[in-house]
Steps between C-alpha positions, in 0.01 A plus 500: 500500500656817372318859636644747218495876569421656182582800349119657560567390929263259465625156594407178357502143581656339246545032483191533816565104572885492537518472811888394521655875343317760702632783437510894340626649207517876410452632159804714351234824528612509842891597483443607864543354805247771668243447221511189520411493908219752453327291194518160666377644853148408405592118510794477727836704586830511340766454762799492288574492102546105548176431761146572522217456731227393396144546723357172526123635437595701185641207381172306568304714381720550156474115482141472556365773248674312234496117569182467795443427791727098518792670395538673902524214644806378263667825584393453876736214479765653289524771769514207763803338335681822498446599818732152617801727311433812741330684128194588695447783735249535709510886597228636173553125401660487204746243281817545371588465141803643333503708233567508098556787378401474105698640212 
């Protein structure tokens, strides 16, 4: 599962039932770090230009709008899985996914 943040800001949920390479990419609109962080702050926050974090119900809901309702509980345990690695937070709960910056 890839969320892309395109060059509009909006961000899209691109290969929905990969569950196994969860994570971002950027589109080359975005040459800036700063840009970047206030775009994607709708779906998560941009700690670093290697790692995101991504809020857990944003993600959900992104999911759900475009594949239903089953598709949460897949992610549910995708977000399980990751949390054994320590890439879950539970302060605004949110996953961690690292970041590809396309260009």
């Amino acid at each position: 599962m890839i969320l892309v943040l395109q060059k509009n800001g909006s961000v899209a949920l691109e290969e929905p039932a990969d569950f196994r390479r969860f994570h971002c990419e950027i589109d080359p609109a975005f040459q800036d770090l700063q840009a970047a962080r206030k775009a994607f702050a709708g779906i998560g926050e941009i700690e670093s230009e290697e790692t995101a974090w991504v809020d857990q119900d944003a993600l959900f809901a992104l999911g759900e709008a475009s594949q239903g309702a089953p598709w949460r509980a897949q992610a549910q345990a995708m977000v399980a899985a990751a949390a054994k690695y320590g890439w879950v937070r539970d302060r605004a709960p949110a996953i961690k996914s690292h970041i590809v910056w396309r260009r």
